[in-house]
C-alpha positions, 0 to 999 in steps of 0.5 A: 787633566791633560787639557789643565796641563797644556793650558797652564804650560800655554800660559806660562809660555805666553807670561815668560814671553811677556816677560821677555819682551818686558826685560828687553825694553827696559834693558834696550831703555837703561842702555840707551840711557847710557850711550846719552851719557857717554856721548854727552860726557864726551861732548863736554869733554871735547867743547 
């Protein structure tokens, strides 16, 4: 019983991790994604 414990707790671990690093790509894209936008309406905006 203490060993099903501690494996589920290792895998929840390592999908919460997963999932992190998975959230923290696509927010780091989206914001990427914004700055272009930003820095190209400014360039309009200034030709």
């Amino acid at each position: 019983k203490l060993f099903s414990f501690s494996a589920v707790l290792l895998l929840n671990v390592r999908i919460r991790r997963v999932v992190y690093t998975f959230f923290l790509k696509a927010s780091k894209k989206e914001g990427r994604d914004v700055d272009n936008a930003r820095d190209s309406y400014i360039l309009n905006y200034y030709k």
